[in-house]
C-alpha positions as CSV (number, residue, x, y, z in Angstrom):
1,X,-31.5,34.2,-4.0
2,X,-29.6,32.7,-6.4
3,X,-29.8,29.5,-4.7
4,X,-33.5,29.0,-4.9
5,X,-33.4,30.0,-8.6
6,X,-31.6,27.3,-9.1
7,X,-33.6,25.1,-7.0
8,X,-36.5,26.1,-9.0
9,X,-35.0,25.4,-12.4
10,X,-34.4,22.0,-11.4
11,X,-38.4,21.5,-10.0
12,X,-39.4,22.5,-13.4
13,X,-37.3,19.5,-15.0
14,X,-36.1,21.8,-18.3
15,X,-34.9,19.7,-21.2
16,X,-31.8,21.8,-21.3
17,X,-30.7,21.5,-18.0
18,X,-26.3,21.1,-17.5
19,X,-24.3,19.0,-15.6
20,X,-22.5,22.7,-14.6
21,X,-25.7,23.5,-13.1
22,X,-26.3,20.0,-11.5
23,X,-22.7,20.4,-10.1
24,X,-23.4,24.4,-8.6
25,X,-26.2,23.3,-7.5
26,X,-24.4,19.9,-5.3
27,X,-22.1,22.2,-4.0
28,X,-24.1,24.8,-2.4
29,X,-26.2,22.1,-1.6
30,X,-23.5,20.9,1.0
31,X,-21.8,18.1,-1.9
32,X,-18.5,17.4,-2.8
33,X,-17.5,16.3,-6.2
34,X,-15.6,12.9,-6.4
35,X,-13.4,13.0,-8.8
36,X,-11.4,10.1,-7.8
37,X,-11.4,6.2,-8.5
38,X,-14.5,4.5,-10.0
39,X,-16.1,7.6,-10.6
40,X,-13.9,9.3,-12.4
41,X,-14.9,8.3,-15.7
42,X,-18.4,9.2,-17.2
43,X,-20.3,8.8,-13.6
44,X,-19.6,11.3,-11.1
45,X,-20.1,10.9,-7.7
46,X,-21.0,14.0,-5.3
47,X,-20.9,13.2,-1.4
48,X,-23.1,15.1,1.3
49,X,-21.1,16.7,3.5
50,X,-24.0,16.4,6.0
51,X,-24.7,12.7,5.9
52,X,-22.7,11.0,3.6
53,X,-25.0,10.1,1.5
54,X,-24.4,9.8,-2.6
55,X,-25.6,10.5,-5.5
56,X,-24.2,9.2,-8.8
57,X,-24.6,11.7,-12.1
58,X,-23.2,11.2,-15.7
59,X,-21.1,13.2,-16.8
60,X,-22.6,14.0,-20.7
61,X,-20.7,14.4,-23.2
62,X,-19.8,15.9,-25.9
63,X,-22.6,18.2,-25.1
64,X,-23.0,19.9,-21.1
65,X,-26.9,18.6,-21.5
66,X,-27.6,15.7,-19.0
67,X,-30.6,13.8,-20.3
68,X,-34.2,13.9,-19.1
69,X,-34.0,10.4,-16.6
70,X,-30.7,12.2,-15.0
71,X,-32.6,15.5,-14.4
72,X,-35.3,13.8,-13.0
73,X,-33.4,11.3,-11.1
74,X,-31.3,14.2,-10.0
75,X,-34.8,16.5,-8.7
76,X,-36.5,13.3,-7.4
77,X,-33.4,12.1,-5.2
78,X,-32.7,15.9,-3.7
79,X,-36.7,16.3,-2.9
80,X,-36.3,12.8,-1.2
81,X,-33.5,14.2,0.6
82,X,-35.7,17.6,1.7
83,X,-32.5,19.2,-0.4
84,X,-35.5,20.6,-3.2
């Protein structure tokens, strides 16, 4: 499925992995972009709908590329979560 393609691509921590994906992925994941008050500058947060529970991305920029510590941080908080 779809969805467990894009589970994999995240396990495999690719150096050109997007904040697009990263947000797909959160949302059919059960997360809710907030786009409102502190984190809607640079840092995005994304709220489970299942527990509450946050996690805090940047949003890069100019480029769509997050960097390597966000991709990991990204995999290593969702396996943590049994998300991955």
């Amino acid at each position: 499925s779809t969805l467990e393609k894009a589970k994999e691509r995240l396990r495999n921590l690719p150096k050109d992995y997007t904040y697009d994906e990263a947000r797909q992925l959160l949302n059919r994941l059960g997360y809710r972009e907030n786009t409102q008050g502190k984190t809607s500058g640079s840092r995005v947060g994304f709220l489970s709908q299942v527990d509450d529970s946050v996690i805090l991305l940047h949003k890069p920029h100019p480029k769509n590329e997050m960097s390597a510590g966000a991709v990991k941080a990204l995999a290593t908080f969702l396996k943590a979560k049994g998300d991955l």
